[in-house]
C-alpha positions as CSV (number, residue, x, y, z in Angstrom):
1,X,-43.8,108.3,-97.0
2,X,-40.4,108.7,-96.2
3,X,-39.0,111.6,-98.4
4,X,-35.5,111.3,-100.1
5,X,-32.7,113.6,-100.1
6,X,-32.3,116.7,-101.8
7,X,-28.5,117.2,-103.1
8,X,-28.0,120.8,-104.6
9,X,-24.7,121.6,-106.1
10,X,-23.4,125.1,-106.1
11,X,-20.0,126.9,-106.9
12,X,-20.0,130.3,-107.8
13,X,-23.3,131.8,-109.3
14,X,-25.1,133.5,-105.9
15,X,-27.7,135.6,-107.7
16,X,-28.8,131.8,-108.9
17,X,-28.2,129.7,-106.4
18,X,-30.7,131.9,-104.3
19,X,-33.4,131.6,-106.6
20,X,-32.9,128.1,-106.9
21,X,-32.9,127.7,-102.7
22,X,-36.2,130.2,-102.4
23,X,-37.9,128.0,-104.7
24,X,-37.1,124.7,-103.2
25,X,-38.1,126.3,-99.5
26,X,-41.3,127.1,-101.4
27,X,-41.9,123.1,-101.9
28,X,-44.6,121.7,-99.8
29,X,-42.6,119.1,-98.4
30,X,-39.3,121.6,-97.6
31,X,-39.7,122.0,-94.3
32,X,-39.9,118.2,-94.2
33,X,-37.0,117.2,-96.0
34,X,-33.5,117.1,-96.1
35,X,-31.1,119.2,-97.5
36,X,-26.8,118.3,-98.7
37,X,-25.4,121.5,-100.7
38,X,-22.2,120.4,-102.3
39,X,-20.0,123.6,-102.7
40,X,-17.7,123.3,-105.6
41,X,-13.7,124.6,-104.6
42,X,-11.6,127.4,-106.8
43,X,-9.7,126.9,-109.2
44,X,-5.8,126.9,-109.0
45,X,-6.4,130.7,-112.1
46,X,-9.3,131.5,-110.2
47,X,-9.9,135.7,-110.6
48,X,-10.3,137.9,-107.7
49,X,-13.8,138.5,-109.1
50,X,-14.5,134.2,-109.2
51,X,-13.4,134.1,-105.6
52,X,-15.6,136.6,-104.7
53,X,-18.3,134.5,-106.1
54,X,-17.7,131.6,-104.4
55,X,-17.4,133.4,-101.3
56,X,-20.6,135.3,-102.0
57,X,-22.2,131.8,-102.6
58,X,-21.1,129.7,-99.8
59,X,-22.0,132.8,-97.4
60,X,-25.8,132.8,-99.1
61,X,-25.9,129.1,-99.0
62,X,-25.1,129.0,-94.8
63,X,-27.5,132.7,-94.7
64,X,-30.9,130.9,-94.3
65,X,-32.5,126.8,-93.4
66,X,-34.2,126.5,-96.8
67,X,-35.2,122.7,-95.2
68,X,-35.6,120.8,-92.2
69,X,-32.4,120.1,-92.1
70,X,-29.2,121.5,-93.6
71,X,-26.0,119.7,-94.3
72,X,-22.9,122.0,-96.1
73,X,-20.1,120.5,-98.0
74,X,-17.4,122.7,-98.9
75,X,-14.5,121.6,-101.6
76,X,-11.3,122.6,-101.0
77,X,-10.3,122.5,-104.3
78,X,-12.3,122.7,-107.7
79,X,-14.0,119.3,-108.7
80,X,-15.4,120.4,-112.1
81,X,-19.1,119.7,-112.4
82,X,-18.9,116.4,-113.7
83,X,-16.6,115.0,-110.7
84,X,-18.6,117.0,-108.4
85,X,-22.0,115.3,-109.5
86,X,-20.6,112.0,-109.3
87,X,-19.0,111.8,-105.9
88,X,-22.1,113.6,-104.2
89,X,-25.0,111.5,-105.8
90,X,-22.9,108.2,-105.6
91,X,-22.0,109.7,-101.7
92,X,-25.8,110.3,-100.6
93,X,-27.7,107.7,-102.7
94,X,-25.5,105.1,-101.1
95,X,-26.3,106.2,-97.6
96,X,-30.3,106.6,-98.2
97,X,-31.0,104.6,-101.3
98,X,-33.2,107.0,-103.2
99,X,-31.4,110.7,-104.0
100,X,-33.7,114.1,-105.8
101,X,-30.7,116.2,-108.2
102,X,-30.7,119.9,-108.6
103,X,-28.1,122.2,-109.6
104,X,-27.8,125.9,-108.5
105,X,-30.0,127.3,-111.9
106,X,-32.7,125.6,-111.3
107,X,-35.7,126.8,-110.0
108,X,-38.7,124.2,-109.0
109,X,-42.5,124.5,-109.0
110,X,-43.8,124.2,-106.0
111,X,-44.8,120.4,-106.7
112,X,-41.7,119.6,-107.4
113,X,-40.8,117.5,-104.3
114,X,-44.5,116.1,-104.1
115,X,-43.8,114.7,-107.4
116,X,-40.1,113.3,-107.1
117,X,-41.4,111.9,-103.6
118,X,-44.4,110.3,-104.7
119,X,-43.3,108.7,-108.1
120,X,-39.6,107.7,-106.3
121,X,-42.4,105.8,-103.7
122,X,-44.3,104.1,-106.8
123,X,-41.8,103.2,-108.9
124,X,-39.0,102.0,-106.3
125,X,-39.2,98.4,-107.6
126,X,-39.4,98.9,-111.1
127,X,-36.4,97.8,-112.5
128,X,-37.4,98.8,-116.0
129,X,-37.6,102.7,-114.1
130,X,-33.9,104.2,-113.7
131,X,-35.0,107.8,-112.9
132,X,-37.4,110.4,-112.9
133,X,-37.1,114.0,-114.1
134,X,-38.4,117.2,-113.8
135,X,-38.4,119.3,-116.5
136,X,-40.3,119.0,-119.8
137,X,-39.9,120.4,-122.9
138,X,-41.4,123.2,-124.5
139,X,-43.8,121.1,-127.1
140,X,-46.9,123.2,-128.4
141,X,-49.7,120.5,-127.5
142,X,-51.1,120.4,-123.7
143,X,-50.0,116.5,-122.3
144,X,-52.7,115.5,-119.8
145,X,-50.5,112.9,-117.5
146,X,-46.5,111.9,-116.8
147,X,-44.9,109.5,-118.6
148,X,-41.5,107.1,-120.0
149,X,-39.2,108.0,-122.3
150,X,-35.9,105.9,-123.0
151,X,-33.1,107.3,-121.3
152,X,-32.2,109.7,-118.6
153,X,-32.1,113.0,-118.4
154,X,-30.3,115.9,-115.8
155,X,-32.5,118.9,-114.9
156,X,-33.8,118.4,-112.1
157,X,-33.7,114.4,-111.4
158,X,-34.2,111.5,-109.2
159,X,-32.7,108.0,-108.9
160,X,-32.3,105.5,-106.5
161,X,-29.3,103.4,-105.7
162,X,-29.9,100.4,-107.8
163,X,-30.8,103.1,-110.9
164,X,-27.2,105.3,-110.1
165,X,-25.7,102.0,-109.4
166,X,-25.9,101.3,-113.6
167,X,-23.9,104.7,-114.5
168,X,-21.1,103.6,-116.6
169,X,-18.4,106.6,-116.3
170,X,-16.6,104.9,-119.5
171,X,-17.7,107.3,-122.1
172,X,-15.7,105.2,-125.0
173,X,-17.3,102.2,-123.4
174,X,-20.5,103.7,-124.0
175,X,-20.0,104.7,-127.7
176,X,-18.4,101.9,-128.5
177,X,-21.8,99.8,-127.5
178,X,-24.1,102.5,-128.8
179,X,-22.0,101.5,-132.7
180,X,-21.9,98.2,-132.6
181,X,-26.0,97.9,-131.6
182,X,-25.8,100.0,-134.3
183,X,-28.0,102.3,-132.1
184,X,-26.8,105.6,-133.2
185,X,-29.8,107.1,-135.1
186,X,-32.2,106.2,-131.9
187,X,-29.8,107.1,-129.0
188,X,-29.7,110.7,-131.1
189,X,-33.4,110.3,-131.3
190,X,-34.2,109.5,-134.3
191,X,-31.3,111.7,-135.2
192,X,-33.6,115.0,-134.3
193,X,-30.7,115.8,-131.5
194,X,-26.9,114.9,-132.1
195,X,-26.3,113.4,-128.8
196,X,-23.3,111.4,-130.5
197,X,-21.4,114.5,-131.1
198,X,-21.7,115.4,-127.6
199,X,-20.7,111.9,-126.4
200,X,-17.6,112.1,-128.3
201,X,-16.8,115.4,-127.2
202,X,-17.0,114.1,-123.8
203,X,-14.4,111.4,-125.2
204,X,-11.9,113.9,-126.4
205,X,-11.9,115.6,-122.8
206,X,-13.8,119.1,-124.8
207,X,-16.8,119.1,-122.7
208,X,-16.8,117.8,-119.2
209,X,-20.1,116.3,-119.4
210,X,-21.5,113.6,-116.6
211,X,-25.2,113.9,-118.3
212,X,-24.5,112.4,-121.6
213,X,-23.0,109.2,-120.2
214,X,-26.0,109.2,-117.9
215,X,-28.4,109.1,-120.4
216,X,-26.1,106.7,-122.4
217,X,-26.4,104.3,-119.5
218,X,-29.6,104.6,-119.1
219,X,-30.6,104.0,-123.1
220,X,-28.1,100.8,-123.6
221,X,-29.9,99.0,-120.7
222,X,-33.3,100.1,-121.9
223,X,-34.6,102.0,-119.0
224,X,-37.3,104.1,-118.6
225,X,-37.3,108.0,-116.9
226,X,-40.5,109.7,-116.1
227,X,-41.5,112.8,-117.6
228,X,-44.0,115.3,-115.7
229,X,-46.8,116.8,-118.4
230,X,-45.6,120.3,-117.6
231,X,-42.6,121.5,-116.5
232,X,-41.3,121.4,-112.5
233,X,-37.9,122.8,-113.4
234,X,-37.1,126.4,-115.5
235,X,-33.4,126.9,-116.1
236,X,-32.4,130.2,-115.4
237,X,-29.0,129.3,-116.0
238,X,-28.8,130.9,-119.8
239,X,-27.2,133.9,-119.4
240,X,-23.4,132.9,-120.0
241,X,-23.0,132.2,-116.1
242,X,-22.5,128.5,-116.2
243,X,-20.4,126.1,-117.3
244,X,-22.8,125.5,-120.9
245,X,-22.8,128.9,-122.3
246,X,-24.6,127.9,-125.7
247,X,-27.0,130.6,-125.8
248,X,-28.9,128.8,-128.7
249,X,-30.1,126.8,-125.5
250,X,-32.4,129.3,-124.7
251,X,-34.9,127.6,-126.9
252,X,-35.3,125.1,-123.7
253,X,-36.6,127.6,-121.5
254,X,-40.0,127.5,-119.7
255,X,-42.1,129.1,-117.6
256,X,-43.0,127.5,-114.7
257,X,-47.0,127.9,-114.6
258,X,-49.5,127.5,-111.7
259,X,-50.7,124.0,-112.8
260,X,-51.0,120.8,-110.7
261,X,-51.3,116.9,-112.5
262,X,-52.9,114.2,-110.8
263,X,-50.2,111.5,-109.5
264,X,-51.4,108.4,-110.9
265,X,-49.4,105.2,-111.7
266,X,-48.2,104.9,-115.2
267,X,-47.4,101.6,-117.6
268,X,-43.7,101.3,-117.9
269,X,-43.1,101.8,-121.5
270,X,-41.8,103.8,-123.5
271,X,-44.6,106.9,-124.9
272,X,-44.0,106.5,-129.0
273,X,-46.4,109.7,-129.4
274,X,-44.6,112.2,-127.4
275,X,-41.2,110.9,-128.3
276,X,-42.0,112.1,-132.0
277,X,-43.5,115.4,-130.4
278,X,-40.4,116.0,-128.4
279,X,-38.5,115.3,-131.8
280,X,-40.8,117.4,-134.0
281,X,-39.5,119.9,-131.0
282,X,-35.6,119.5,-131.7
283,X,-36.3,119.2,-135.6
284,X,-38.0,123.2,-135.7
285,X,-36.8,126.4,-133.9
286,X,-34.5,125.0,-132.1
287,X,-32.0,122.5,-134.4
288,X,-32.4,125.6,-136.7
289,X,-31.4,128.5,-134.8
290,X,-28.6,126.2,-133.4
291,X,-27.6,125.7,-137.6
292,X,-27.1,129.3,-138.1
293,X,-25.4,129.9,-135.5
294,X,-22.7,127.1,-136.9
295,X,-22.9,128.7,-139.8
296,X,-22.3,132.1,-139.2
297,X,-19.5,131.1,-136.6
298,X,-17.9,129.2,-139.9
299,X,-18.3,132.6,-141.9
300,X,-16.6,134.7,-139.3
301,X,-13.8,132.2,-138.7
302,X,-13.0,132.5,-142.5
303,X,-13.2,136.2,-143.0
304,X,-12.3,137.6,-139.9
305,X,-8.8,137.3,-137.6
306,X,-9.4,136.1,-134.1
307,X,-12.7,135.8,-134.7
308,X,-12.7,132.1,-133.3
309,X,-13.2,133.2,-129.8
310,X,-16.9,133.7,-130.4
């Protein structure tokens, strides 16, 4: 098997980008693999305190070989996350056809790579497969085996070229399809997550977001990513660090466990039954902790001066 790529992005979080590189030289395949860390540049305002950090980080990223082999490329100015994702993946996937995504807050089960490897082997001619992704949500029932959702997804990933080659970086392009398939309520699925909104903040230039057109790309052409039945990824990236602060988030984190799932080849469709799960999922805890939030922001705003900056 001839093992794919791993690109890791960093900037300027070191106490998490070294979790994230002592987990992936935990990987059973680490020491086999190969290794590009993209290092993001400062910013033109960047604080004495930011500089530091990216300092600290590149300095911890060149410390230690966390894999066979070590590439390092360092920004001289600041990308943004978005533009930083884009021109790396689209840089190494193009050079070895296949790429495995992680960012510097993620930390991997040990079968992480076994997993991306494998499936990245079994599905490589599946054109109805654009991706495969680590991390699964927190759902309450036990899921015995991988499988398909419609879409795409960004924690923890893995594409190869002729998948990355379908991005669409247009994000009005994109909503502009979505509306007239008259597609919103399932690209939202089944309106139980408002990925609209997000879309069009991405539009308006408020979020920088690279993800949401990802997985817009992904659901217009109906393609399929593969979901492990527990989760390879935890995001330890909640904590205000990063460039999504939303601490209502923290409702997506997991604990990585000691369980292992049998790689097995899986029909390429779409899993109806976990899809509603995943949905029951966004409709509880989460969507409402998320709506109190909004509102109590909304009360402060009204009652109290300055009060927008929370």
């Amino acid at each position: 098997m001839e093992l794919a790529p791993i690109v890791l992005f960093v900037y300027n979080r070191p106490w998490h980008t070294e979790q994230t590189l002592n987990a992936l030289a935990s990987n059973r395949l680490a020491n086999e693999s190969t290794l590009y860390i993209y290092a993001d540049g400062q910013k033109d305002d960047a604080t004495a305190e930011e500089l530091a950090n990216i300092n600290n980080t590149r300095n911890l990223i060149k410390g230690k070989k966390y894999c066979k082999e070590v590439f390092i490329i360092e920004s001289e100015f600041n990308l943004g996350l978005a533009n930083a994702i884009i021109k790396g993946v689209t840089e190494i996937v193009n050079k070895y056809g296949k790429i495995i995504v992680l960012e510097d807050d993620l930390v991997t089960h040990p079968f992480f790579l076994t997993y991306m490897n494998r499936y990245l082997e079994i599905y490589a001619n599946s054109e109805s497969v654009i991706s495969l992704h680590g991390f699964m949500y927190p759902i309450k029932k036990k899921i015995s085996s991988p499988f398909f959702l419609k879409g795409a997804d960004c924690w923890g990933w893995a594409t190869w070229k002729r998948g990355w080659d379908l991005f669409e970086h247009n994000g009005k392009l994109l909503l502009d399809r979505i509306v007239q398939k008259n597609a919103e309520k399932e690209f939202n699925f089944n309106n139980s997550y408002n990925y609209m909104s997000l879309l069009e903040a991405q539009i308006a230039g408020k979020v920088n977001s690279w993800a949401v057109r990802w997985y817009a790309s992904a659901f217009l052409l109906n393609k399929l990513t593969l979901y492990p039945p527990i989760s390879l990824v935890q995001n330890i990236g909640f904590d205000g660090s990063g460039t999504h602060k939303d601490y209502i988030d923290s409702q997506l984190r997991v604990a990585i466990n000691a369980e292992e799932f049998e790689i097995k080849v899986i029909g390429t469709s779409e899993n109806k039954n976990i899809k509603k799960r995943i949905e029951k999922y966004f409709r509880g805890n989460y969507n409402f902790l998320r709506s109190v939030k909004e509102l109590l922001l909304s009360f402060y705003r009204n009652i109290k001066p300055g009060a927008a900056n929370l």
